[in-house]
VMD Tcl script that builds the backbone (N, CA, C; Angstrom):
set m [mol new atoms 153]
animate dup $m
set s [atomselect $m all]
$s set {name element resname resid chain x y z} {
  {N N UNK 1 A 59.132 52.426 164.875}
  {CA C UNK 1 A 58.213 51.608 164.110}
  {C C UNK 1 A 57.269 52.487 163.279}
  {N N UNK 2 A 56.443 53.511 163.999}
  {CA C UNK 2 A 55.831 54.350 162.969}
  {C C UNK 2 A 56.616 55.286 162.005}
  {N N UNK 3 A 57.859 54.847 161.397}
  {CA C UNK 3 A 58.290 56.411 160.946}
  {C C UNK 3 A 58.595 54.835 159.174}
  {N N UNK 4 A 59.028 53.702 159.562}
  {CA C UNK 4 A 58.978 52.538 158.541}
  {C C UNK 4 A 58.027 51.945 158.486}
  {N N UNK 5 A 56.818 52.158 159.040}
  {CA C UNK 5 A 56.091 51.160 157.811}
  {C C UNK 5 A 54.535 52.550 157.645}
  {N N UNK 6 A 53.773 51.649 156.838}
  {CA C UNK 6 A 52.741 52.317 156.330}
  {C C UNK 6 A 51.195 51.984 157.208}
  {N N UNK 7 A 51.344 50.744 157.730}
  {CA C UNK 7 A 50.356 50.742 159.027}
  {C C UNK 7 A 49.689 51.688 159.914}
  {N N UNK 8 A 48.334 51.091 159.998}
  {CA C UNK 8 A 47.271 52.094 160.555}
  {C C UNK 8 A 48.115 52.405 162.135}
  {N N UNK 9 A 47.838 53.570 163.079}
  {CA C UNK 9 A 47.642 53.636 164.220}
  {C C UNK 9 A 47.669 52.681 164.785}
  {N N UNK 10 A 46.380 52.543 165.124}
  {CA C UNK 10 A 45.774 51.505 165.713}
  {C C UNK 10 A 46.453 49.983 165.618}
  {N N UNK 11 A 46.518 50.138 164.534}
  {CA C UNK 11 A 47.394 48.554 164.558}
  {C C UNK 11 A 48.820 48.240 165.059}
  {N N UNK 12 A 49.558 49.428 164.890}
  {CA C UNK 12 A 50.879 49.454 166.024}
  {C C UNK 12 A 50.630 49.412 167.043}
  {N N UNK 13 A 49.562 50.117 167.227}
  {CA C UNK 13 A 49.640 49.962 168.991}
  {C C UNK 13 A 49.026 48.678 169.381}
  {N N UNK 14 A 48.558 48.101 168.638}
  {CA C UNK 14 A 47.637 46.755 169.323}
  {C C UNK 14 A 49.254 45.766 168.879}
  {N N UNK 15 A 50.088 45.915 167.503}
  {CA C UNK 15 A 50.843 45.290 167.792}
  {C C UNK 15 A 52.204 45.404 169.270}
  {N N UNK 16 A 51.768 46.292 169.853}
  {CA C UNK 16 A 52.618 47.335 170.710}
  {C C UNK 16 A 52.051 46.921 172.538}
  {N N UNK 17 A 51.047 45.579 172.210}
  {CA C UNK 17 A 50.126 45.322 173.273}
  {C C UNK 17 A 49.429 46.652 174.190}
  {N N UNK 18 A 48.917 47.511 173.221}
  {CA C UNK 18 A 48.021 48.507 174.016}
  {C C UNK 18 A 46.904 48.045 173.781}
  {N N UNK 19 A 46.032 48.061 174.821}
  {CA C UNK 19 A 44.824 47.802 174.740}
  {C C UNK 19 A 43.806 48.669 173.944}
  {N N UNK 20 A 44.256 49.811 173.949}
  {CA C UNK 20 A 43.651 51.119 174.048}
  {C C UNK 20 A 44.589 51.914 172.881}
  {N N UNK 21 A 43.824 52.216 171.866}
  {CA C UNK 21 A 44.728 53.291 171.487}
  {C C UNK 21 A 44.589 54.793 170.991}
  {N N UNK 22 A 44.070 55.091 172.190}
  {CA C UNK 22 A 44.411 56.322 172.682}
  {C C UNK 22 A 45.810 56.580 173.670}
  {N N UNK 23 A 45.763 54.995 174.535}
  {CA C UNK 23 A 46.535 55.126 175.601}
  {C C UNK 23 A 47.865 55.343 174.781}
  {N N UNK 24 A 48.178 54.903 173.486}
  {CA C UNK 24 A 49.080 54.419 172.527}
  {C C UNK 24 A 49.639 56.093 172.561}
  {N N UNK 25 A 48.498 56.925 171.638}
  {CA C UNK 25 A 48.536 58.238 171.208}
  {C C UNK 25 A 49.135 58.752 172.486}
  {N N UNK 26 A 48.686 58.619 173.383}
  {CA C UNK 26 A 49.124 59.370 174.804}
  {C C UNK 26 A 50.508 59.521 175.196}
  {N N UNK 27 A 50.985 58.172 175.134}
  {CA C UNK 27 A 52.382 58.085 175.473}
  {C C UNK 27 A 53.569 58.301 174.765}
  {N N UNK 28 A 52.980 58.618 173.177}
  {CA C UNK 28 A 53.666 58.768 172.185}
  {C C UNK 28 A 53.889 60.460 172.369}
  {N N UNK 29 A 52.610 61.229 172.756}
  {CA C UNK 29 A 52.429 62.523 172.661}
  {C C UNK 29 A 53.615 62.773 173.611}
  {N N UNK 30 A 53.577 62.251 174.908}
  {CA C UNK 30 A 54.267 62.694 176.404}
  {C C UNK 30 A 55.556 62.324 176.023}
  {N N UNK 31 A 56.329 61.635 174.901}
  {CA C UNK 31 A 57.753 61.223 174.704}
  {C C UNK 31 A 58.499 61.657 173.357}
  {N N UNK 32 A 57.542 62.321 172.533}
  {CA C UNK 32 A 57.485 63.659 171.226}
  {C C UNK 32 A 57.036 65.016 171.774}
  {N N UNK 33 A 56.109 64.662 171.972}
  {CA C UNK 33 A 55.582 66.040 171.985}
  {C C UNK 33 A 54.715 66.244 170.593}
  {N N UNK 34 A 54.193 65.429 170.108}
  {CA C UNK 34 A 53.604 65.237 169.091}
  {C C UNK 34 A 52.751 64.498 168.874}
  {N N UNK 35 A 51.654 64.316 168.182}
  {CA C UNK 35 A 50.508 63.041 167.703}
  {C C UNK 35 A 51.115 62.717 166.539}
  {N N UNK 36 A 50.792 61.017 166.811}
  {CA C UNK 36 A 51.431 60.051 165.772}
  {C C UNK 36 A 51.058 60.668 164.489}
  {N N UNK 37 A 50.613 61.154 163.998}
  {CA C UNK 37 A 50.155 62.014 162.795}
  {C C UNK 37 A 50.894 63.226 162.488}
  {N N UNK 38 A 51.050 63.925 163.502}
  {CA C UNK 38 A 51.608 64.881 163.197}
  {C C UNK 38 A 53.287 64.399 163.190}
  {N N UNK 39 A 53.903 63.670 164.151}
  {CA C UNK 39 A 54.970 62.738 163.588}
  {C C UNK 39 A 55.133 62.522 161.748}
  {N N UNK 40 A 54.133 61.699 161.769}
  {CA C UNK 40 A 54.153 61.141 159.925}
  {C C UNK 40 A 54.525 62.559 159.593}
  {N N UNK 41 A 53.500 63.320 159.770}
  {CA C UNK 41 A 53.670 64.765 158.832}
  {C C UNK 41 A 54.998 65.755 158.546}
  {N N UNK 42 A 55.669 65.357 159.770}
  {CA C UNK 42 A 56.708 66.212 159.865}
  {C C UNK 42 A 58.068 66.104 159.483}
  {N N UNK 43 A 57.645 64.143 159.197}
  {CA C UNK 43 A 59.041 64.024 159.050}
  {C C UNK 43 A 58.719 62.880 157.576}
  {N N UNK 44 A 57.601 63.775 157.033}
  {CA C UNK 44 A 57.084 63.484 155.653}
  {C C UNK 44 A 57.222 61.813 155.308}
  {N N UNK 45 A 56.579 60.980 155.913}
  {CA C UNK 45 A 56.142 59.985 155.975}
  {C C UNK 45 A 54.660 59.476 155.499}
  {N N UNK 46 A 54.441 59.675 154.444}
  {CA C UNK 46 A 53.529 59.247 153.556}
  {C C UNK 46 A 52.667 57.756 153.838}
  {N N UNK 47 A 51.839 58.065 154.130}
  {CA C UNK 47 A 51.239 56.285 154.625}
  {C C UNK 47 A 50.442 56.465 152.991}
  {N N UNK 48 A 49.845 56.775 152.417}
  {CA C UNK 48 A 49.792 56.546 150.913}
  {C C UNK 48 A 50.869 56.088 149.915}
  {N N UNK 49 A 51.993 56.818 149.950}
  {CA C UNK 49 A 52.571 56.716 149.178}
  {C C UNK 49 A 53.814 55.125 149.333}
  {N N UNK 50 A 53.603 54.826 150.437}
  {CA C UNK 50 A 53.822 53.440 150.822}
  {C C UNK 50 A 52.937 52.001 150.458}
  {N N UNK 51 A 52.025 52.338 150.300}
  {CA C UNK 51 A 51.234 51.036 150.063}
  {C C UNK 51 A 51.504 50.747 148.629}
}
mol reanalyze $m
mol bondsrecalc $m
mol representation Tube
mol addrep $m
């Protein structure tokens, strides 16, 4: 889901029923090895250039 659309963080994960999204960032980190950001970055996913 974060690699197709242009949506905030936060809003995947609340669509993702996290309460919390850090808890979001967390589990994403422990199953990449990466922050959702650094994800976008790497695999050049532009949340600008989408909207």
């Amino acid at each position: 889901m974060l690699a197709f659309t242009c949506k905030p963080i936060s809003e995947i994960a609340k669509e993702l029923d996290y309460a919390n999204v850090q808890n979001f960032i967390r589990m994403f980190r422990q199953n990449t090895s990466m922050a959702p950001t650094e994800y976008r970055q790497k695999f050049d996913i532009d949340v600008q250039r989408q909207i």
